[in-house]
N, C-alpha and C positions, 0 to 999 in steps of 0.2 A: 510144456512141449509146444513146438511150433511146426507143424504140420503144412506143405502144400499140397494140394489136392487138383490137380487136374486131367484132361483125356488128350490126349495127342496122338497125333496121326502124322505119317510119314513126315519127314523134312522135317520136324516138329511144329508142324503146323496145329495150329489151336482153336481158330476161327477163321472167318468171314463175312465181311459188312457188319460189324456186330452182333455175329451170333454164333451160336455153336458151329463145329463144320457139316454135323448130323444128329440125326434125334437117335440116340442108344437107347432104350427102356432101362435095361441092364445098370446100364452106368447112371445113370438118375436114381435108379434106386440105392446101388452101392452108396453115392454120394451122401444121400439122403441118410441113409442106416450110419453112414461113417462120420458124419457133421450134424443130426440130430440131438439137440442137449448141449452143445458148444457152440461159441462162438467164430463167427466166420467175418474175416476181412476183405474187401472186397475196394477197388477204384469206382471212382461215379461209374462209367461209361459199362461198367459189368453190372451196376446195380440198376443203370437204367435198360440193360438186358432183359433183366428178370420179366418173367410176364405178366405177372401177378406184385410187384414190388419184394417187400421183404421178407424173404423166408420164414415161415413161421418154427416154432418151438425151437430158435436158435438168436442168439442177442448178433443181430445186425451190424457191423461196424462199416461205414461208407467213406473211403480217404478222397480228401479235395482238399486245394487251395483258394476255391471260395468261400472264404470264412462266411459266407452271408445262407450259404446251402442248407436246405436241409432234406428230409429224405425221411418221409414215414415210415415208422418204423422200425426208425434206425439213430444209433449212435453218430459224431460224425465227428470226424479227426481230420488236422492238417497232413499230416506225418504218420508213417509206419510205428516210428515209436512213441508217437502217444497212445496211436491206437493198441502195441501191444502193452504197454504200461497201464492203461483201463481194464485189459481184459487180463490180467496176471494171476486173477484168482482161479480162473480156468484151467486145467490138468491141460488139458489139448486145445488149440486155437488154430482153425485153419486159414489159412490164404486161398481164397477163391477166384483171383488173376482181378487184374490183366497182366497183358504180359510185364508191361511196368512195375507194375506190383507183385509181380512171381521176381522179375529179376532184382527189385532190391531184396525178396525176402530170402531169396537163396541162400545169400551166404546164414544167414539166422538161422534157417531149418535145422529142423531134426531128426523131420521124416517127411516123404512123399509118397503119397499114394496116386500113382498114374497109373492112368487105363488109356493102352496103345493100343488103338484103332488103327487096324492091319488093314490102310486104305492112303491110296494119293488123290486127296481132295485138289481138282482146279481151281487156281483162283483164290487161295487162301493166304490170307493180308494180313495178319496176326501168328506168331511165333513164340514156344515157349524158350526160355534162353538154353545154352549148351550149358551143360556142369561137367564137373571134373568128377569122372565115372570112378577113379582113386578114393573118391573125398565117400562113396558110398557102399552098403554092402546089402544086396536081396536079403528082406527075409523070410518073404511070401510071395507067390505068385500062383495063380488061377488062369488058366487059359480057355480060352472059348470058343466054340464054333458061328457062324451066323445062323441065327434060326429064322420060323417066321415071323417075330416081334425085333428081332435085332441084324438088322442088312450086312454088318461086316463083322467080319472074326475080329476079336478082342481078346486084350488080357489085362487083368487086374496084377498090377507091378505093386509090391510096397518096397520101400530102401529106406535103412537108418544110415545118417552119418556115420563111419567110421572113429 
């Protein structure tokens, strides 16, 4: 199964200057519990996000066309499908962006778990693509209020392809 997994917020806004649009606790955690023990794929420029480099207790996959890169850590693939043809032995594999890397893996998915950040971030330079809301069907969702550790109401979306 092929899993994306990202947080978006209005306009489908995803980021800014290289980084998330906001810190969620919430949604770092979700992530974490939902991509723990799988493998996650990931473009350089998301990997050089990370704060601490490569996620631990999960096999790292870093896509580049610098054959010469490499990335502690971490696996490292020209191509989407090399990297998912490495990782095939995996029940669940997720795609962790960029947006590049969301928009080729869309048509492949099989599910996404998004968490919409019920906020209009200004200034946000990075977008996740538009899908064809036909092509999916909810089969979970969790809504949330903002509390004192998480600034904006949120909800936890899952969709399987139809």
């Amino acid at each position: 199964m092929i899993s994306i997994i990202v947080a978006i917020a209005a306009e489908n806004a995803i980021g800014k200057d290289q980084d998330l649009l906001c810190y969620l606790p919430a949604d770092l955690k979700h992530f974490k519990e939902l991509t723990t023990g799988h493998t996650i794929v990931m473009g350089r420029r998301t990997f050089e996000s990370l704060p601490k480099g490569a996620l631990p207790n999960r096999t790292n996959i870093v896509l580049t066309r610098r054959a010469e890169s490499t990335f502690p850590g971490t696996e490292v693939f020209p191509s989407l499908e090399k990297a998912l043809d490495f990782a095939k032995q995996d029940p669940e594999i997720f795609i962790i962006g960029g947006a590049s890397v969301y928009e080729e893996a869309l048509a492949l998915a099989d599910r996404m778990y998004l968490t919409f950040i019920h906020h209009t971030f200004a200034g946000a330079d990075t977008f996740f693509p538009t899908w064809n809301e036909n092509e999916w069907r909810e089969i979970d969702r969790e809504d949330f209020k903002a509390d004192e550790k998480n600034k904006f109401d949120y909800s936890f979306v899952t969709l399987e392809r139809i």
